[in-house]
Structures are given as structure tokens and as C-alpha cells.
Backbone as CSV, one residue per row, in Angstrom:
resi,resn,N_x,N_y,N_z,CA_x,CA_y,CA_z,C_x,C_y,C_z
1,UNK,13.945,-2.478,33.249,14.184,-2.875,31.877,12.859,-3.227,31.225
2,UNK,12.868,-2.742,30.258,11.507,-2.758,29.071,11.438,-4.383,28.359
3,UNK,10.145,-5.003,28.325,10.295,-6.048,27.841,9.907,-6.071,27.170
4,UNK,10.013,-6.106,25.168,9.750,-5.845,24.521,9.407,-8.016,23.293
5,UNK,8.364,-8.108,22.855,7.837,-9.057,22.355,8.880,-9.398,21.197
6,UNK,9.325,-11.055,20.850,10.267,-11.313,19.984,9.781,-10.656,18.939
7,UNK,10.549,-10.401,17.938,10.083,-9.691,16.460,10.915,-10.452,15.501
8,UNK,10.039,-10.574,14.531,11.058,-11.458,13.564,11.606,-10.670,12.685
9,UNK,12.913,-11.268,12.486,14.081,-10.282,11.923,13.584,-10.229,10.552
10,UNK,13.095,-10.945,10.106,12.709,-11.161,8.734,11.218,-9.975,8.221
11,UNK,10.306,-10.316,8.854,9.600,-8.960,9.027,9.902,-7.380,9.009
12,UNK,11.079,-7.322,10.338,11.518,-6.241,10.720,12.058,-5.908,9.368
13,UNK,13.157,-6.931,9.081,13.817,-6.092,7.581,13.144,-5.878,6.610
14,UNK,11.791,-6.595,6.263,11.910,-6.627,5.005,10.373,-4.944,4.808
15,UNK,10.070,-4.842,6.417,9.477,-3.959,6.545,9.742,-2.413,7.004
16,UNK,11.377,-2.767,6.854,12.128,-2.161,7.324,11.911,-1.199,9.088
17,UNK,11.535,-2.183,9.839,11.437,-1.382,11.168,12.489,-1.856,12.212
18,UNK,12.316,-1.600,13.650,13.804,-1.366,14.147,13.464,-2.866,14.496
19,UNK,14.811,-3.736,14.410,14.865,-5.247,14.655,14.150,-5.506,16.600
20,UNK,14.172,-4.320,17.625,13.484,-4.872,18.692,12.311,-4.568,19.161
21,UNK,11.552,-3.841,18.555,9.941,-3.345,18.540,9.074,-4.035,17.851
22,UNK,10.012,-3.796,16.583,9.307,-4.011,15.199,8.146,-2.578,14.510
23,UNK,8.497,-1.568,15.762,7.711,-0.544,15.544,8.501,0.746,14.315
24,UNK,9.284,1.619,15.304,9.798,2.630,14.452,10.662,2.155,13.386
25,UNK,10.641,3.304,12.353,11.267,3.168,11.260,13.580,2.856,11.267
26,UNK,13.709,2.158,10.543,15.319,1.558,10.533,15.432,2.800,9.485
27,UNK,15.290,3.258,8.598,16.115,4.240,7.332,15.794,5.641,7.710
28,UNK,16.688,6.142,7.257,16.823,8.031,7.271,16.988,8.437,5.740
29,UNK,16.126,7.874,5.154,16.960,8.194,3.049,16.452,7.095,2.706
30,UNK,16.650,6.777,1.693,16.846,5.374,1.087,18.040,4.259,1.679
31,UNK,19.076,4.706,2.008,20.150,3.327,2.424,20.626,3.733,3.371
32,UNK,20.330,5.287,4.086,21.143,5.567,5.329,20.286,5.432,6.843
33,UNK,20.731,4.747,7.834,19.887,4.536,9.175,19.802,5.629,9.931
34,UNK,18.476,5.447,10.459,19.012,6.414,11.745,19.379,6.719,12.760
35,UNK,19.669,7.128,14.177,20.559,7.033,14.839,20.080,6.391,15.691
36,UNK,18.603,6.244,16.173,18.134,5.300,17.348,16.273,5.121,16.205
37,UNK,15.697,4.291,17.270,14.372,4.070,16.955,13.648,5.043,17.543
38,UNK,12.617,5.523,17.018,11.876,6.587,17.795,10.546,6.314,18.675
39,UNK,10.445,4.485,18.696,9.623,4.158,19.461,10.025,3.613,20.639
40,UNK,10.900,2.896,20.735,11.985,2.309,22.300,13.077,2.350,22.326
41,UNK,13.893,3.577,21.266,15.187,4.249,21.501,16.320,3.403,21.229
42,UNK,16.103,2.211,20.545,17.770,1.363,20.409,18.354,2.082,19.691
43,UNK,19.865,1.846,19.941,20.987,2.939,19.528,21.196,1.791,18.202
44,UNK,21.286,2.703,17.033,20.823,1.968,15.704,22.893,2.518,15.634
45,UNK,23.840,2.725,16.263,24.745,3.117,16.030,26.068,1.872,15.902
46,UNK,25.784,0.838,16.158,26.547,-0.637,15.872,25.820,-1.418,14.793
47,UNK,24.739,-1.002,14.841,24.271,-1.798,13.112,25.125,-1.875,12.342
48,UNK,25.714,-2.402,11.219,26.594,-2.605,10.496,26.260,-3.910,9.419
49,UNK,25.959,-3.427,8.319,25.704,-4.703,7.362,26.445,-4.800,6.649
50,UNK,27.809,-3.764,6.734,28.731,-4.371,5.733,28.455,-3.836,4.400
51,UNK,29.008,-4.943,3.699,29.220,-5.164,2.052,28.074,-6.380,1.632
52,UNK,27.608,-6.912,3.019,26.513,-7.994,2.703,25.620,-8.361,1.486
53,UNK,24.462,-6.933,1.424,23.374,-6.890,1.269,23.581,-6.371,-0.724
54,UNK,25.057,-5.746,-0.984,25.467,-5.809,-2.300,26.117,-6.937,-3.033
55,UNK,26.409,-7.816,-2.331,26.806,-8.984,-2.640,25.699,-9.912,-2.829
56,UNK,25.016,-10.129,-2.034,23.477,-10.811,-2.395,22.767,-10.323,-3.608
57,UNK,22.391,-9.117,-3.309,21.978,-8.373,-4.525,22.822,-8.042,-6.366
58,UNK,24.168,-8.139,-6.007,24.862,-8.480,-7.232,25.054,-9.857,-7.633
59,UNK,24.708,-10.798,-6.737,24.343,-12.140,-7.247,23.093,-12.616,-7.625
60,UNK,21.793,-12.212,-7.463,20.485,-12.290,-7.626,20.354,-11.585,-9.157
61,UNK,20.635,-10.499,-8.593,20.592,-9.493,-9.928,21.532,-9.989,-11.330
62,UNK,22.474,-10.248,-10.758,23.495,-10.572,-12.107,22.696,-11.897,-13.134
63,UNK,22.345,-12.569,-12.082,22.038,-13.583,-12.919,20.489,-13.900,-13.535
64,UNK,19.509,-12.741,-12.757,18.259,-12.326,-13.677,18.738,-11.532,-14.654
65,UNK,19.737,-10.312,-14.560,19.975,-9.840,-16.087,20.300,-10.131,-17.118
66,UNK,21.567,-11.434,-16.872,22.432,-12.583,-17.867,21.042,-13.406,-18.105
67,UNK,20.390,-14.006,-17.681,19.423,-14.625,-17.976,17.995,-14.212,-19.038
68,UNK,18.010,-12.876,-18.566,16.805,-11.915,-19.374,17.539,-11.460,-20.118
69,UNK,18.461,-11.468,-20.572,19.553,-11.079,-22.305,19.467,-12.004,-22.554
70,UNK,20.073,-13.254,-22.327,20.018,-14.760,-22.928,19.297,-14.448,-23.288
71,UNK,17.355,-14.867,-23.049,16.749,-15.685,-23.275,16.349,-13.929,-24.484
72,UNK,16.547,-13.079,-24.715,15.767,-12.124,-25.625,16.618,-12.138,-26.785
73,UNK,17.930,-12.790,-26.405,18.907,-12.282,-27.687,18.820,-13.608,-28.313
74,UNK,19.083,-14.886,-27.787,18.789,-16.079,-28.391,17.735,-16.772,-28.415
75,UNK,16.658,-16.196,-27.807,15.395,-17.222,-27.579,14.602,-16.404,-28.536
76,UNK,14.315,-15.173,-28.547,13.535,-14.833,-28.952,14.054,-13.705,-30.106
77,UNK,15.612,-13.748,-30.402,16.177,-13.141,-31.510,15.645,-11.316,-31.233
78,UNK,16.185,-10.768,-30.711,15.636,-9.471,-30.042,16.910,-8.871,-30.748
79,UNK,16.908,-7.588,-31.246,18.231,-6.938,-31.441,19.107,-6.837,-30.631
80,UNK,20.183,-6.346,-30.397,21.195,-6.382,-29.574,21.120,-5.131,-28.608
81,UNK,20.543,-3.739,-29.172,20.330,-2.725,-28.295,18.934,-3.279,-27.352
82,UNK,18.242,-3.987,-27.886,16.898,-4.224,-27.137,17.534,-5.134,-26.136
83,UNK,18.498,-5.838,-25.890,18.335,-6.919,-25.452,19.075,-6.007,-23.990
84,UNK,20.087,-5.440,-24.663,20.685,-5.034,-23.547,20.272,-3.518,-22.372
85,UNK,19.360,-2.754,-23.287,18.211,-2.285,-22.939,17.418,-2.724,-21.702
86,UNK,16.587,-4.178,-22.106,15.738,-3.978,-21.119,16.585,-5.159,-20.069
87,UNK,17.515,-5.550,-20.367,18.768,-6.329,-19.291,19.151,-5.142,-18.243
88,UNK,19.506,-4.091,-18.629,19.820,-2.981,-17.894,18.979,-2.459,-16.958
89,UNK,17.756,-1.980,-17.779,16.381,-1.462,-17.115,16.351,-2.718,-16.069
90,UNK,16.226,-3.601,-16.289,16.103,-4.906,-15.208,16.090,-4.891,-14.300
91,UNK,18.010,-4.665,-14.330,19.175,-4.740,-13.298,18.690,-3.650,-12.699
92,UNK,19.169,-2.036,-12.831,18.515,-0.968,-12.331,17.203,-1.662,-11.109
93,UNK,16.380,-2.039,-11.847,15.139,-1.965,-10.769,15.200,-2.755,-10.126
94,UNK,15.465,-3.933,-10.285,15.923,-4.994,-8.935,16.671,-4.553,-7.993
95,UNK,18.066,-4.164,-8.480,18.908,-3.589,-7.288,18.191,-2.392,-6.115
96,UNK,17.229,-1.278,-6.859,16.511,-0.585,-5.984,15.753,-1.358,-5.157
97,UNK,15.096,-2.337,-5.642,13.757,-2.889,-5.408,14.613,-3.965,-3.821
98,UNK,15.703,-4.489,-4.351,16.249,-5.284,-2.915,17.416,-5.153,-2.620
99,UNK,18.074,-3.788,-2.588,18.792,-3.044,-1.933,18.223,-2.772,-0.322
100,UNK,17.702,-2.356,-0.488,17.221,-1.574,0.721,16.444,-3.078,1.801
101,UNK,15.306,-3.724,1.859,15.089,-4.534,2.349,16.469,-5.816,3.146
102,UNK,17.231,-6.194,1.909,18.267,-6.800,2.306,19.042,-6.278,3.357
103,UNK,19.272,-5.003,3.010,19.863,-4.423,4.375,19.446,-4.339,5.643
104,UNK,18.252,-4.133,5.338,17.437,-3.898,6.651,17.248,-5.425,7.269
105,UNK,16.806,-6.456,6.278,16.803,-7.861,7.075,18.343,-8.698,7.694
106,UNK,19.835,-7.491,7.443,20.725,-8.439,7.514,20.748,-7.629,8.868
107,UNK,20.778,-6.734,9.140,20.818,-5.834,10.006,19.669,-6.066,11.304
108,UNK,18.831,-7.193,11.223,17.369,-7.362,12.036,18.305,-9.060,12.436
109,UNK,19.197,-9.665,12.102,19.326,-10.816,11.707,20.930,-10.730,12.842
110,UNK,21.644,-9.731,12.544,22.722,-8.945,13.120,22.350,-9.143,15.117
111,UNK,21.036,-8.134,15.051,20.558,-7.859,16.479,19.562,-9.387,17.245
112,UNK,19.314,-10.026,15.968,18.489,-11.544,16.911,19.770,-11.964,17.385
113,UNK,20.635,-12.284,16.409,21.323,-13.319,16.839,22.481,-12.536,18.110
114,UNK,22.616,-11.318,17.942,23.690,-10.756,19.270,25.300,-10.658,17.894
115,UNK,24.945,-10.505,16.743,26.437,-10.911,16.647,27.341,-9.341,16.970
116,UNK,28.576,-9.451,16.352,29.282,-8.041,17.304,30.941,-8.881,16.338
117,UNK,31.384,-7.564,16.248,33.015,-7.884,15.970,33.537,-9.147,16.605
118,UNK,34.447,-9.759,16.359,35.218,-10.980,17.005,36.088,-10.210,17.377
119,UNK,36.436,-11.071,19.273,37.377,-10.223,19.544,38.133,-11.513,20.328
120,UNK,39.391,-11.203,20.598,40.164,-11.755,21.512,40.182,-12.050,23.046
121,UNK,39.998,-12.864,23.480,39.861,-12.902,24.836,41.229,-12.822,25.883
122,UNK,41.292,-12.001,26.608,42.625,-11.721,27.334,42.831,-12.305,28.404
């Protein structure tokens, strides 16, 4: 058995590499994994982040966009297409911008801790 140096999950994700090297690459695309690491072979095939990493991100995001309309439509009296304009443009780029990392750190966070389906004990 290969003994491979702790890696922090937080690194791994946000650098997106495989949560037990910290070497090869976690994505195949933008949001899709790939099937193992290509530096010490973990089977990237129980990863599973769920609905996680859109839920974080539709809460981060929601409330920089509501916030950056507020403050352009009433703070600074901005028209109504402008406001919602660059609220949009916003949203758009945040969600790219921590889409992908989030996943990768819930997924690095998944493999420290060992978690795995709950199951019943017989």
C-alpha cells in the first residue's frame, strides 16, 4: 500500500486536484470528473457532491446580486435596465467563478473525512 502525504481538502478543491495526492487533475470539462486520478489512480467513481455546491453558490450569489441592484437602483439611482443588467452580469460570473471550486472542495472534504451513504447495520 502506497503512502501518500495528508493533503488539504481545501487546497485540493479549490485547486481542483484529486483529494489524495493533491497531484492529478479532479475535472474532465468544466463540472464533469474524471474517472480516476492519473497520478495514484483513485477511483474518482463514489465522489458525489450532490446538490451541495449549487446551494452554496445560489446563496452567496443571490445575495451579492440582491445587494448589487439594491445598492445601484437606490443608492445610486441607476435606471432599472442598468441595474438589472449588471445584477445579472454579476450573478452569471460568480456562479462560473465558484461553481466549479466548490465542488471540487466538497468533494476533497467528502474523501478526508471517509463520508459514504448511511446505511443500516444488520
Amino acid at each position: 500500500m502506497t503512502y501518500y502525504p495528508p493533503v488539504s481538502p481545501y487546497a485540493a478543491g479549490l485547486g481542483g486536484k484529486c483529494p489524495r495526492c493533491g497531484q492529478g487533475r479532479l475535472f474532465d470539462g468544466f463540472l464533469g470528473l474524471r474517472s480516476s486520478c492519473e497520478a495514484c489512480g483513485l477511483d474518482y467513481a463514489k465522489a458525489d457532491s450532490g446538490d451541495g455546491p449549487a446551494v452554496f453558490v445560489i446563496f452567496i450569489v443571490g445575495f451579492v446580486a440582491v445587494a448589487a441592484a439594491f445598492i445601484l437602483r437606490f443608492v445610486w439611482y441607476a435606471p432599472l435596465w442598468l441595474a438589472f443588467a449588471v445584477s445579472a452580469g454579476l450573478a452569471i460570473g460568480l456562479i462560473l467563478l465558484l461553481l466549479r471550486p466548490l465542488k471540487a472542495t466538497l468533494i476533497a472534504l467528502q474523501y478526508a473525512n471517509n463520508a459514504a451513504e448511511g446505511r443500516l447495520e444488520e
